[in-house]
Legacy VTK file of the C-alpha trace (Angstrom):
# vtk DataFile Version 3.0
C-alpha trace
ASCII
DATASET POLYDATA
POINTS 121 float
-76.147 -9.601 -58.990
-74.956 -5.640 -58.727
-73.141 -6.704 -55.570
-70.999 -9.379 -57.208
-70.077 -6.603 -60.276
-69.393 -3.638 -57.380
-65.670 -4.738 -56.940
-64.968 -4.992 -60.680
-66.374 -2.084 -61.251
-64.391 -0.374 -58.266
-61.099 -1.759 -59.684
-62.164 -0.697 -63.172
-61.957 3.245 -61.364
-59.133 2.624 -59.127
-56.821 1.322 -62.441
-58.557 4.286 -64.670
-57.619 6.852 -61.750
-53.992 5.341 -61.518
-53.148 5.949 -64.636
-54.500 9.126 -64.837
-52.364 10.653 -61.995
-49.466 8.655 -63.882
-49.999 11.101 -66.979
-50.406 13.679 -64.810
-47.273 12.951 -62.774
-48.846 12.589 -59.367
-46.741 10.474 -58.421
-48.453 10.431 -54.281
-52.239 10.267 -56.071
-50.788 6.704 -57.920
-49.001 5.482 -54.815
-51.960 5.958 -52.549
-53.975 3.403 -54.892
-51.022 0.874 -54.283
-50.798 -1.268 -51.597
-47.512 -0.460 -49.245
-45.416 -3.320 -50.279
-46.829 -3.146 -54.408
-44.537 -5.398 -56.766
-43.972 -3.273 -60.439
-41.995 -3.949 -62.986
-38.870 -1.666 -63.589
-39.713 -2.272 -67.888
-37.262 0.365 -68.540
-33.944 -1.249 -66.843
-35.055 -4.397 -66.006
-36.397 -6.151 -62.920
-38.794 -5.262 -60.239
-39.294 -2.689 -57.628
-40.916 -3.369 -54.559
-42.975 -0.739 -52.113
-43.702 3.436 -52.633
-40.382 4.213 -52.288
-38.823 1.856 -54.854
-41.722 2.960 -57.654
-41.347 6.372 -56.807
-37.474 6.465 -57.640
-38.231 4.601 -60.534
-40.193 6.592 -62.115
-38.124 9.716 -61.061
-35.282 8.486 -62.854
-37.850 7.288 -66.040
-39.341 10.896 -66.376
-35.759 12.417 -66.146
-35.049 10.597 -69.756
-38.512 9.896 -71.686
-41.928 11.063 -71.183
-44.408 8.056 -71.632
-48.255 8.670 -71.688
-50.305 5.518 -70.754
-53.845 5.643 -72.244
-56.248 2.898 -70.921
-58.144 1.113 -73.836
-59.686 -1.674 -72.071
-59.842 -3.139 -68.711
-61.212 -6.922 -68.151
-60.650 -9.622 -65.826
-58.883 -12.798 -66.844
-59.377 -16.312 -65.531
-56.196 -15.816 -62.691
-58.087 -12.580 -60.781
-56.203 -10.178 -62.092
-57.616 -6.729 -64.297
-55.459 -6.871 -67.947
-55.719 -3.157 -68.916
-55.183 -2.680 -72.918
-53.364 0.328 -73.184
-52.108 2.899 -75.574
-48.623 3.963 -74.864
-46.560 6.144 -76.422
-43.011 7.604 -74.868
-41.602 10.283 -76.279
-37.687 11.720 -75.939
-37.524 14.831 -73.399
-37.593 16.922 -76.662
-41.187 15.295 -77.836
-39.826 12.839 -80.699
-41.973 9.799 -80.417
-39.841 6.781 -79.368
-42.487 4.195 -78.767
-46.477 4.057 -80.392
-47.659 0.180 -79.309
-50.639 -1.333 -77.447
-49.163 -2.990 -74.444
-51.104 -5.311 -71.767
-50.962 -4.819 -68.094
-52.063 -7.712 -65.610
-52.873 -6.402 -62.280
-53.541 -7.729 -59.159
-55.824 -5.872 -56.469
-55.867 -6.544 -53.065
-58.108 -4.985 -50.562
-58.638 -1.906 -53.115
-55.384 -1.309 -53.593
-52.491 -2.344 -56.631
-50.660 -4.964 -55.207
-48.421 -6.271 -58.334
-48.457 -5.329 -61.877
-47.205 -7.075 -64.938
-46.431 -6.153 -68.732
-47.527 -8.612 -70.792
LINES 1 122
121 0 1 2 3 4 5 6 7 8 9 10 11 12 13 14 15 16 17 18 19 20 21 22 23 24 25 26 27 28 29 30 31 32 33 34 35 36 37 38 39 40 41 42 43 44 45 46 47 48 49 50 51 52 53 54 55 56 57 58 59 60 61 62 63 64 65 66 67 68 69 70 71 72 73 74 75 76 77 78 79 80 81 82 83 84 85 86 87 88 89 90 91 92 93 94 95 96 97 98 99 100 101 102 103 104 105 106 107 108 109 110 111 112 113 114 115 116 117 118 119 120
């Protein structure tokens, strides 16, 4: 039975550590727990981003305008496979005015121990 829970666990840490270097801002930490070709959504402008380079300018651009802090409430599987992480996020304007205080859902999928697409829900 503990072998069957040791990958849920696992991605339990690797999503937990992701979005603690996100907070952080280390942005190389977060990419190294993402698979090379990772599929994210772009939820500020719309659209997707594909692979380390794409998510990385992304989220240069995003922390040149707001400064969003992703807290991790809850992670649990869901009948597709993926890890839904409840999380508290709140972005705030470069000069610290709170823009955004909601509980947002994100669906990932893990492949091989590594992010391979992520979803807002």
């Amino acid at each position: 039975m503990c072998d069957e829970l040791e990958p849920e666990i696992d991605e339990r840490e690797l999503l937990r550590g992701a979005y603690r270097d996100f907070n952080a801002r280390h942005i190389d930490a977060v990419l190294a727990r993402m698979h090379p070709h990772v599929d994210w959504p772009n939820g500020m402008e719309g659209g997707r981003v594909h692979g380390h380079d794409e998510v990385r300018d992304y989220w240069t651009r995003q922390w040149t305008l707001i400064d969003p802090h992703v807290e991790p409430l809850q992670i649990e599987p869901d009948d597709e496979g993926r890890m839904v992480v409840e999380v508290h996020q709140v972005v705030r304007d470069l000069e610290g005015k709170v823009i955004v205080d909601s509980i947002v859902h994100h669906a990932y999928r893990i492949r091989d121990g590594l992010i391979e697409r992520m979803d807002i829900e």
